[in-house]
C-alpha positions in Angstrom: 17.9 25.7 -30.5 16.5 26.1 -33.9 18.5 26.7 -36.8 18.4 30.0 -38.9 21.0 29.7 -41.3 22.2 26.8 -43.4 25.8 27.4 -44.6 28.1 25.4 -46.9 31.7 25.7 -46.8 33.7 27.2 -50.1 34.8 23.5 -50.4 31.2 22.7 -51.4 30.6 25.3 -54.1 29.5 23.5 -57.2 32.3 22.9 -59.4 30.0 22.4 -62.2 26.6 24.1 -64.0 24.0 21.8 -64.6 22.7 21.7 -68.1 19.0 21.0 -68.2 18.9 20.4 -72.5 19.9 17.0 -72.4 17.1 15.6 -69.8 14.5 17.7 -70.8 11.3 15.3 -71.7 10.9 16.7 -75.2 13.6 18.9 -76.9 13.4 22.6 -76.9 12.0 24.2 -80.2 14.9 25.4 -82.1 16.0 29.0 -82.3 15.2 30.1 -86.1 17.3 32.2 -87.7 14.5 35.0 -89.0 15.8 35.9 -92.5 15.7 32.2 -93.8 13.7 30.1 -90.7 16.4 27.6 -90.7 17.7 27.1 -87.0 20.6 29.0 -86.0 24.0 27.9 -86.4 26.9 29.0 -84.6 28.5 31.2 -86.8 25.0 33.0 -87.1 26.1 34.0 -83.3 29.9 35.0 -83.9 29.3 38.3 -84.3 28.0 38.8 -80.9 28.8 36.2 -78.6 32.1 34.3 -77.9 31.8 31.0 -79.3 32.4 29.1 -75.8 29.0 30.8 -74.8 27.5 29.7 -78.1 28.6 26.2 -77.6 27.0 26.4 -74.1 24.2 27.6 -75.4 23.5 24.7 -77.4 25.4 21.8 -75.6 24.6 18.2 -75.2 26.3 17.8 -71.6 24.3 17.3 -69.0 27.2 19.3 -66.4 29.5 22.2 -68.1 32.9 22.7 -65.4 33.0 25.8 -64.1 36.7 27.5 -64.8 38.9 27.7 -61.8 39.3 31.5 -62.4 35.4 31.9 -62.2 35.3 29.7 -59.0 37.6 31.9 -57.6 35.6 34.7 -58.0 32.5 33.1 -57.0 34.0 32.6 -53.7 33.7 36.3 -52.5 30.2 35.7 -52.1 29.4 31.7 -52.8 28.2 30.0 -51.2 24.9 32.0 -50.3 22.7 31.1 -47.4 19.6 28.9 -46.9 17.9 30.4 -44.6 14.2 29.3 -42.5 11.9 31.9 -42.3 11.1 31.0 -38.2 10.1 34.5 -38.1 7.7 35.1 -41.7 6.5 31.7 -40.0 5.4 32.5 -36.4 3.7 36.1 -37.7 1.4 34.3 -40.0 0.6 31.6 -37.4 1.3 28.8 -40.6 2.6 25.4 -39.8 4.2 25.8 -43.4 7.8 25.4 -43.4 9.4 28.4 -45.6 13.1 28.5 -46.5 14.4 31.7 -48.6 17.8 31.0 -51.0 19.2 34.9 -50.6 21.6 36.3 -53.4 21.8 39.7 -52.0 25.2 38.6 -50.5 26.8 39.1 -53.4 28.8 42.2 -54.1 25.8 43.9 -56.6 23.3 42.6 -53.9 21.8 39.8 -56.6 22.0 36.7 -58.2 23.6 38.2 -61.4 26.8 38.3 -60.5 26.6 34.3 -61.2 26.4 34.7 -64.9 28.2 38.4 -65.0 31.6 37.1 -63.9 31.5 33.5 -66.4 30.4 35.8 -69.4 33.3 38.4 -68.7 35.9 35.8 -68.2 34.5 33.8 -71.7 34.9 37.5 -73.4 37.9 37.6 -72.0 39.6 34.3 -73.3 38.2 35.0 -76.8 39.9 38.5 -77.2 37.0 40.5 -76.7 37.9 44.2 -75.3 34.4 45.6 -74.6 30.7 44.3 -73.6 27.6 46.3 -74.2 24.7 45.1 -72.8 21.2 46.7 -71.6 19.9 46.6 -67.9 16.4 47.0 -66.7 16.2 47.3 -62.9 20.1 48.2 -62.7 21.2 44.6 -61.3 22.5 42.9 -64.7 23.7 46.4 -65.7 26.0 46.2 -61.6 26.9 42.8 -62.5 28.3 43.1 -65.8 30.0 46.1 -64.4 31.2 44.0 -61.3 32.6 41.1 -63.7 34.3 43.5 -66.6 36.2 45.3 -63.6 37.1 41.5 -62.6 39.0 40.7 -66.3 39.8 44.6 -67.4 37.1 44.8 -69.9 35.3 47.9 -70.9 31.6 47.9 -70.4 29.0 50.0 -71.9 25.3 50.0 -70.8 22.0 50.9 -71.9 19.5 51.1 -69.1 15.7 51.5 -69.7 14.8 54.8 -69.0 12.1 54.8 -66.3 14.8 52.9 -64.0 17.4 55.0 -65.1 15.2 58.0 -63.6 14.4 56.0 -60.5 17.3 54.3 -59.6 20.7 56.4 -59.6 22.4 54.5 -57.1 22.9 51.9 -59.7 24.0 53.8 -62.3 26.5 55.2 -59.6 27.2 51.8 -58.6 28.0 50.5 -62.6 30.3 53.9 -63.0 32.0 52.7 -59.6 33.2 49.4 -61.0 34.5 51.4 -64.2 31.3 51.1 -66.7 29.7 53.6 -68.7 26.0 54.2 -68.3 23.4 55.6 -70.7 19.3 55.9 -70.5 17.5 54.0 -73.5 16.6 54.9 -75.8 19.5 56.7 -76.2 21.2 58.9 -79.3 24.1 56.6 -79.3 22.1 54.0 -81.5 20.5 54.1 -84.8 17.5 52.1 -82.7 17.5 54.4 -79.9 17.5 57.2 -82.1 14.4 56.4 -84.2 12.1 55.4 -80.8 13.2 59.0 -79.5 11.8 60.1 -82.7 8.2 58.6 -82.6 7.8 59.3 -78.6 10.7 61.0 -77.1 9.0 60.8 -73.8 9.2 56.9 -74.0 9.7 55.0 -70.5 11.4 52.4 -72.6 11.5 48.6 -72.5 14.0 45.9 -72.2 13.2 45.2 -76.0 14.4 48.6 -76.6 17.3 48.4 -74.4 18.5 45.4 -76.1 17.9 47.0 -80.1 20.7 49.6 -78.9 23.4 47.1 -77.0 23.4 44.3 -79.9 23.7 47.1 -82.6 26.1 48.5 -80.6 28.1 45.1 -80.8 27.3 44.2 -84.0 29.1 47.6 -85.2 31.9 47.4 -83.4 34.7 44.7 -83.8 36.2 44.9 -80.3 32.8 44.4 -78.5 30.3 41.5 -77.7 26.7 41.3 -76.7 26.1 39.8 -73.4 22.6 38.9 -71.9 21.8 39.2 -68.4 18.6 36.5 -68.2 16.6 34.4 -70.7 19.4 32.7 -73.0 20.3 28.8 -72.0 23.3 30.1 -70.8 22.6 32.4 -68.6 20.4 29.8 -66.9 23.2 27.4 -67.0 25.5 29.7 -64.6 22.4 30.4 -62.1 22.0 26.8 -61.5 24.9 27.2 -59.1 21.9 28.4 -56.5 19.8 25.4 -56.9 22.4 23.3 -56.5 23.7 24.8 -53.5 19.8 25.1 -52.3 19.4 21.0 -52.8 22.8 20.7 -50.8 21.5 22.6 -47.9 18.0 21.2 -47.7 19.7 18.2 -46.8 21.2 19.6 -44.0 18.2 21.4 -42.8 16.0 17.9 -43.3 14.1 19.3 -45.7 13.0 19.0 -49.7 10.2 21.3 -50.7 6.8 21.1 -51.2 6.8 24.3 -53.7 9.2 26.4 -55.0 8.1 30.0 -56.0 10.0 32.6 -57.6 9.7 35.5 -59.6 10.2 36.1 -63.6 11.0 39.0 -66.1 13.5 36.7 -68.1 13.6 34.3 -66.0 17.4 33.6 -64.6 17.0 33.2 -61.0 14.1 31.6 -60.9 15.3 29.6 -63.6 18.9 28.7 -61.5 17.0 27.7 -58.4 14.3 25.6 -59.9 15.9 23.7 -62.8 18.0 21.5 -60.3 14.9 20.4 -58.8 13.2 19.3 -62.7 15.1 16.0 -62.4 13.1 14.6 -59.5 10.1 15.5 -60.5 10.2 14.1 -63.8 11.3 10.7 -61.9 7.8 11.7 -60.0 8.9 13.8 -56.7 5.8 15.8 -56.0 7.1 19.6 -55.8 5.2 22.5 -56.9 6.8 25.1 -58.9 5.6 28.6 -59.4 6.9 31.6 -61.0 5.4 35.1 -61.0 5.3 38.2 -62.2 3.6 41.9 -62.5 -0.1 41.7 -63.1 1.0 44.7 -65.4 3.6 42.8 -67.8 1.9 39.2 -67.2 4.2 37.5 -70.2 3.3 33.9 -68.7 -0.2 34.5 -68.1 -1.7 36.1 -70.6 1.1 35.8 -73.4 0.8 33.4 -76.3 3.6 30.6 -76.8 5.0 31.9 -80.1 8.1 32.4 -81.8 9.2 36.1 -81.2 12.3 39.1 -81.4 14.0 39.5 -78.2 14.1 42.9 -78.9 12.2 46.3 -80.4 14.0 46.3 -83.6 14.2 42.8 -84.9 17.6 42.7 -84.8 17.6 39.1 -82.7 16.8 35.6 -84.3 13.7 33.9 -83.4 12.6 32.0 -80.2 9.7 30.2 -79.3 8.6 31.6 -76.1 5.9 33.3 -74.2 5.3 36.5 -75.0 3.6 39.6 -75.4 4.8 41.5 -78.6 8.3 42.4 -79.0 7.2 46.0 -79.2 4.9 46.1 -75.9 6.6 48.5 -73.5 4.7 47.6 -69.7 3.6 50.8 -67.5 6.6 52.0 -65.6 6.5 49.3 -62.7 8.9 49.2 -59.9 10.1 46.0 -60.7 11.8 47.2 -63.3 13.4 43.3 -63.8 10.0 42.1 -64.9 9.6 44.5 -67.3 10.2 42.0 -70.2 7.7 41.2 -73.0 9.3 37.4 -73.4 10.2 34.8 -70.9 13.3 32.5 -71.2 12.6 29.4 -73.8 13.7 27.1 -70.8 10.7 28.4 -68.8 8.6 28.7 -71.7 9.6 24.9 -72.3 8.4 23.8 -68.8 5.7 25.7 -69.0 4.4 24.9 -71.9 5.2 21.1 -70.9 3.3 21.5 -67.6 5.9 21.6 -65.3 5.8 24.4 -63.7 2.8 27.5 -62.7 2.9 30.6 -63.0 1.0 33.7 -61.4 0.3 37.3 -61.8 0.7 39.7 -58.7 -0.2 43.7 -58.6 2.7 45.9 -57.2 1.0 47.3 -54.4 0.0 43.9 -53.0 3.4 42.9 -53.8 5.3 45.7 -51.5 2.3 44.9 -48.5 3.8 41.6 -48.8 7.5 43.2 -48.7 7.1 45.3 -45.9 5.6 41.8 -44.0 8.7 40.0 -44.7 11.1 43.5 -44.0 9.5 43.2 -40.8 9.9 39.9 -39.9 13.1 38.4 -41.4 14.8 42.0 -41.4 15.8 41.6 -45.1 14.2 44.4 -47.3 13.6 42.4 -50.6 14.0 44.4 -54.3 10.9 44.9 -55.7 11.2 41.8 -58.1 11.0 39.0 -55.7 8.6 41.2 -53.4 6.0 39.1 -56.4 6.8 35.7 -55.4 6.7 37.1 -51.7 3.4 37.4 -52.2 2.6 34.0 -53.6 4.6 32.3 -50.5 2.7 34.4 -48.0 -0.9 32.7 -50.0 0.3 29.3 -50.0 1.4 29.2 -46.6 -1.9 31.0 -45.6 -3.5 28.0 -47.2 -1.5 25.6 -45.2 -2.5 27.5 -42.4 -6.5 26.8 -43.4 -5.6 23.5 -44.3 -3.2 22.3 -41.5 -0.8 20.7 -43.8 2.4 20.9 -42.9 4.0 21.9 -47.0 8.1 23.0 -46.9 8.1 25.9 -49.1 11.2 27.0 -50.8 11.5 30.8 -52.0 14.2 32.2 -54.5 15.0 35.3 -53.0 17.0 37.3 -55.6 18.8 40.2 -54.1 17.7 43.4 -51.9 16.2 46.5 -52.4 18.3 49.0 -51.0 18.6 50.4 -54.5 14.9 50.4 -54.7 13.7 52.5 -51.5 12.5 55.6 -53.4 9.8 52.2 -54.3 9.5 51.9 -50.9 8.6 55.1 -50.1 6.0 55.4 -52.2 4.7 52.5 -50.8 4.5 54.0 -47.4 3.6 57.2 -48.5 0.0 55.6 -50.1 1.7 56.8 -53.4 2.4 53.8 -55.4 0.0 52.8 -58.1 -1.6 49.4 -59.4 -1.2 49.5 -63.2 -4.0 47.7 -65.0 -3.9 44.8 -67.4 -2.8 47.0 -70.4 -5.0 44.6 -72.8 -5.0 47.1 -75.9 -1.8 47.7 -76.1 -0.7 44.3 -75.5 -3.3 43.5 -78.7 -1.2 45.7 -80.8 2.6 44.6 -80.1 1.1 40.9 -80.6 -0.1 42.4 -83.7 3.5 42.9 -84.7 4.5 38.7 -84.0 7.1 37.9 -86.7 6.1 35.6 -89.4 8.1 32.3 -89.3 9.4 32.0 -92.7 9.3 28.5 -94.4 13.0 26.8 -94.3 
């Protein structure tokens, strides 16, 4: 009999994040603090992160211990199965080898729960009494909800309007755990306020999204800022999936060949692969790919600059791939990717050579979807339905090529928020958006200038 599911007992949840700073081949470009180009400090952060985060942000330890009261947590849903994709496998007649790490066990049905509960409980030790925080697709915006409930901390969230529209059930599900809700750009926000004014029938962005939540915390004395993807951070507390993922390869016999995920910030991508970085810099041969929406292609078509995080300016600088701060993408599904920067870890091992990326079209991205719906049973959110795609290719190749590759996919959650998406899919209705070239040209217009420390 051939095995489906590789499992782990609660015994053998990491106890520990892995910090990547510390063995990275080259350092990371500092963060630059934009009024003065100095590098941020910690007190530069005070004002909207707890200092434990800030310290994590910018430690030197290659493992961080992961609280008792967050393991506790972790262990309604951690640890999450391996599984092998026998099925994917046999319909595309492929002697590949594909294993899927699946986060849609948790109790928000992604990944995000992994950083959700540790920022909550960090707000929590530091006295903090509400979080605002923004929320593309809806699954940071569940999480944050989710891990607030979990310490008795308000929450307050700005979601970008095109998912607020097509998404309800998460709004529903962040006013279930006890959060408050609100499309951006909203009135509640100076920022949100003054984009309503120049184009009040704005999809809005992430970058907007985040303008409102930080001012929001910076005006506020009983409220923090917390981030769902791209800080080190947040990267640290995924790495509790590529961990696991290493543990339970071993069990199945198995390292891969390639790992593929998909990025908008880049956090579970970033907590599946960054595990793996150690061996290859000691020279284990493993692929690693990252995509994203042909429509908001940060990593492909972005320069490596230092940018905002956000619309208004309001953030301190970060070198990183990116595509203005003020680009706002088409109104994709995938309303995760819809970020005009990438994570400075990523950008790092990017920009380093370590890892690929690749751009994918929505429509071929739910064909690939449906395929794997149909075969595995899972029905993936729209997000990872983009490094479906790119698994389905490569083991297609090894199909042509009768090598025998293991291919490891970071499957980030469901989409059972996500099957008005889905319908339009079936229904011939969804939409390839194309490479918005112009308008990308005018946000990179607007790049920052790094001033001279």
């Amino acid at each position: 009999m051939e095995t489906t599911k590789f499992t782990l007992t609660e015994q053998e949840i990491p106890t520990s994040w892995y910090n990547i700073l510390p063995d990275l081949p080259e350092p990371m470009p500092p963060v630059l603090h934009p009024a003065t180009g100095k590098p941020v400090v910690p007190d530069d952060l005070a004002p909207i992160f707890p200092m434990e985060l800030i310290m994590q942000e910018m430690s030197p330890e290659q493992y961080i211990e992961i609280p008792e009261e967050i393991q506790n947590i972790y262990r309604l849903w951690r640890p999450t199965p391996l599984f092998r994709a026998h099925r994917l496998e046999k319909a595309l007649d492929t002697p590949a080898k594909i294993f899927y790490k699946y986060e849609g066990v948790s109790p928000m049905g992604s990944h995000k729960g992994n950083t959700a509960v540790a920022q909550a409980y960090y707000n929590k030790q530091e006295g903090t009494k509400r979080i605002a925080t923004e929320t593309g697709a809806g699954q940071w915006g569940s999480a944050l909800s989710f891990g607030c409930n979990c310490f008795g901390l308000e929450c307050k969230v700005y979601m970008v309007r095109i998912s607020y529209d097509q998404k309800p059930y998460r709004r529903i599900a962040m006013e279930t755990w006890g959060a408050t809700c609100v499309p951006s750009p909203s009135k509640d926000t100076e920022a949100g306020r003054a984009i309503l004014a120049q184009d009040p029938d704005t999809s809005g962005s992430l970058g907007i999204a985040i303008s409102e939540a930080v001012e929001d915390a910076a005006k506020r004395e009983d409220t923090k800022y917390s981030l769902g993807s791209v800080l080190n951070h947040v990267l640290l507390h995924q790495t509790v999936e590529g961990l696991e993922a290493k543990k339970q390869l071993e069990k199945a016999d198995a390292y891969p060949d390639v790992i593929i995920g998909c990025v908008g910030g880049g956090s579970n991508f970033g907590g599946v692969l960054i595990p793996f970085i150690p061996d290859k810099l000691a020279g284990r041969k493993v692929r690693i790919i990252c995509t994203e929406p042909e429509s908001c292609p940060t990593m492909t078509r972005g320069p490596y600059a230092y940018d905002h995080g956000d619309v208004a300016g309001l953030t301190p600088l970060i070198k990183m791939y990116t595509l203005g701060h003020t680009f706002v993408p088409p109104p994709v599904h995938a309303g995760g990717l819809r970020y005009h920067g990438m994570s400075p870890i990523i950008s790092h091992l990017h920009h380093l050579g370590l890892i690929e990326a690749a751009a994918v079209h929505q429509v071929a991205a739910f064909k690939s979807a449906i395929t794997f719906a149909r075969t595995e049973g899972i029905i993936p959110a729209p997000e990872p339905a983009h490094a479906i795609k790119i698994v389905i290719d490569e083991a297609l190749a090894c199909k042509e090529s009768g090598e025998q590759k293991t291919i490891l996919l970071a499957l980030s959650g469901h989409g059972h928020f996500d099957l008005a998406a889905y319908d339009a899919y079936l229904s011939g209705k969804l939409i390839d958006y194309a490479y918005p070239g112009d308008k990308i040209e005018e946000a990179l217009s607007h790049l920052p200038t790094v001033p001279v420390a």
